[in-house]
C-alpha positions in Angstrom: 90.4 111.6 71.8 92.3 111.1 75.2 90.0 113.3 77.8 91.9 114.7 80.9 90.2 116.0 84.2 91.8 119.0 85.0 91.7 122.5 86.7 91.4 126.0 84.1 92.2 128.9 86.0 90.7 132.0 87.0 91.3 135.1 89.1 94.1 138.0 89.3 96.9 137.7 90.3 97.8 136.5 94.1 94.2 135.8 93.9 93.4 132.3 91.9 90.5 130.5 91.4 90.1 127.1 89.5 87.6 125.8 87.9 87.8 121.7 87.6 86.4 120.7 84.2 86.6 117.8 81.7 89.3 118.6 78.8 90.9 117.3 75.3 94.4 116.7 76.4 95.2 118.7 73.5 93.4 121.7 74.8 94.8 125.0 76.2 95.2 125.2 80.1 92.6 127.8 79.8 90.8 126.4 76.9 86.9 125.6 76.2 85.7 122.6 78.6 83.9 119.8 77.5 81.8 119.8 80.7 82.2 122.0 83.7 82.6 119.6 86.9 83.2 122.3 90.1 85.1 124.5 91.4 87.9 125.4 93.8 89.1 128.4 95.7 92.2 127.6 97.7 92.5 131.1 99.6 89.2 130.1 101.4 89.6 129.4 104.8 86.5 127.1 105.5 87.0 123.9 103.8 83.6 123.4 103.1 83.5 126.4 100.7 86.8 125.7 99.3 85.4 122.9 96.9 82.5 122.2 94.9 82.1 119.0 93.0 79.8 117.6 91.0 80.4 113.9 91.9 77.5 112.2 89.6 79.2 114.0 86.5 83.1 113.0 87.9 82.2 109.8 88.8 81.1 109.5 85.3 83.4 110.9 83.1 86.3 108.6 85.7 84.1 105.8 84.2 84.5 106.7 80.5 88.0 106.9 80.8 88.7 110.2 81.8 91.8 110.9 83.6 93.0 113.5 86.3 95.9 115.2 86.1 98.2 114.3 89.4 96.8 117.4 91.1 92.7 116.9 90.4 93.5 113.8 91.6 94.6 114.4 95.0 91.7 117.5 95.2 88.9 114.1 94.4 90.5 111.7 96.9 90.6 114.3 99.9 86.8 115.2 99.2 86.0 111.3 99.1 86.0 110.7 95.3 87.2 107.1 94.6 89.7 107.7 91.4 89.9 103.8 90.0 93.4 104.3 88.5 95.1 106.4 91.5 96.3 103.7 93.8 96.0 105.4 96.4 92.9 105.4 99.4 90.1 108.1 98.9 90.0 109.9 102.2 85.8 109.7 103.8 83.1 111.8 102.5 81.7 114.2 105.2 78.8 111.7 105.5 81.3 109.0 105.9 83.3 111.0 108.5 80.1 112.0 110.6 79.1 108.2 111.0 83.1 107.3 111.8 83.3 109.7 114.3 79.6 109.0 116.3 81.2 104.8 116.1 84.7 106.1 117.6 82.4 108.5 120.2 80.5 105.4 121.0 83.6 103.5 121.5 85.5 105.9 123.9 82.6 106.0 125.8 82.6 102.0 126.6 86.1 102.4 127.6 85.5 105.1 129.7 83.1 103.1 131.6 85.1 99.9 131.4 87.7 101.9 133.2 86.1 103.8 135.5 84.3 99.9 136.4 88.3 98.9 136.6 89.3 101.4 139.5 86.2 100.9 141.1 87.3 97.5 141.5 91.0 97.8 142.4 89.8 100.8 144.9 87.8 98.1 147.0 89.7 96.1 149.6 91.4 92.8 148.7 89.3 89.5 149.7 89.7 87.2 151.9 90.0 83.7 150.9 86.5 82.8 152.2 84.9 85.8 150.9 86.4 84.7 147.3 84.8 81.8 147.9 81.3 82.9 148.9 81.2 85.6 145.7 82.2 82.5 143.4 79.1 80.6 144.4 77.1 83.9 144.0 77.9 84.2 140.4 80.5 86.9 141.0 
């Protein structure tokens, strides 16, 4: 039995909603699920409420074998799913993303002093020769 990962739809019409679930390839698009994994509303505007994934249960059926269709696919990489037979690079879980961006915050702000440090520096007056001297000897 060759299990598929795939969305079932919902909603009127101009107004879909999906519903991710695990599938017989041989089932209807609309069909009974094996398992119900999450859902997604793509006329939501807050990305946050667009998806809901169970990622225990994907990560486990994508373990069994289970494969998603081309468009589940790209819906589990952007939320931070890693899909072993994609290819492709899962994009960073929220957690992921809050930890990235504090490491690139803390980095911007090392520059900024670095630089800051810099036109201090090129603001002062050049040396003299002997005055080079005299801060070498200091340790400076």
């Amino acid at each position: 039995m060759a299990v598929r990962i795939r969305l079932k739809r919902f909603g009127r019409k101009n107004r879909t909603f999906f519903r991710l679930g695990v599938f017989d390839s041989m089932t209807r698009r609309d069909g009974r699920a094996i398992e119900e994994l999450g859902h997604y509303d793509p006329l939501v505007a807050d990305d946050d409420k667009k998806f809901s994934l169970n990622r225990e249960r994907i990560s486990y059926w994508l373990s069994k074998g289970a494969l998603p269709t081309p468009t589940v696919q790209n819906i589990l990489l952007s939320q931070g799913v890693d899909v072993p037979t994609s290819g492709k690079k899962r994009a960073m879980s929220p957690e992921e993303k809050v930890a990235h961006d504090k490491v690139r915050a803390e980095k911007q702000a090392k520059r900024e002093v670095a630089m800051a440090r810099k036109a201090k520096i090129v603001e002062t007056k050049p040396m003299s020769k002997k005055e080079r001297r005299e801060a070498k000897k200091a340790g400076g």
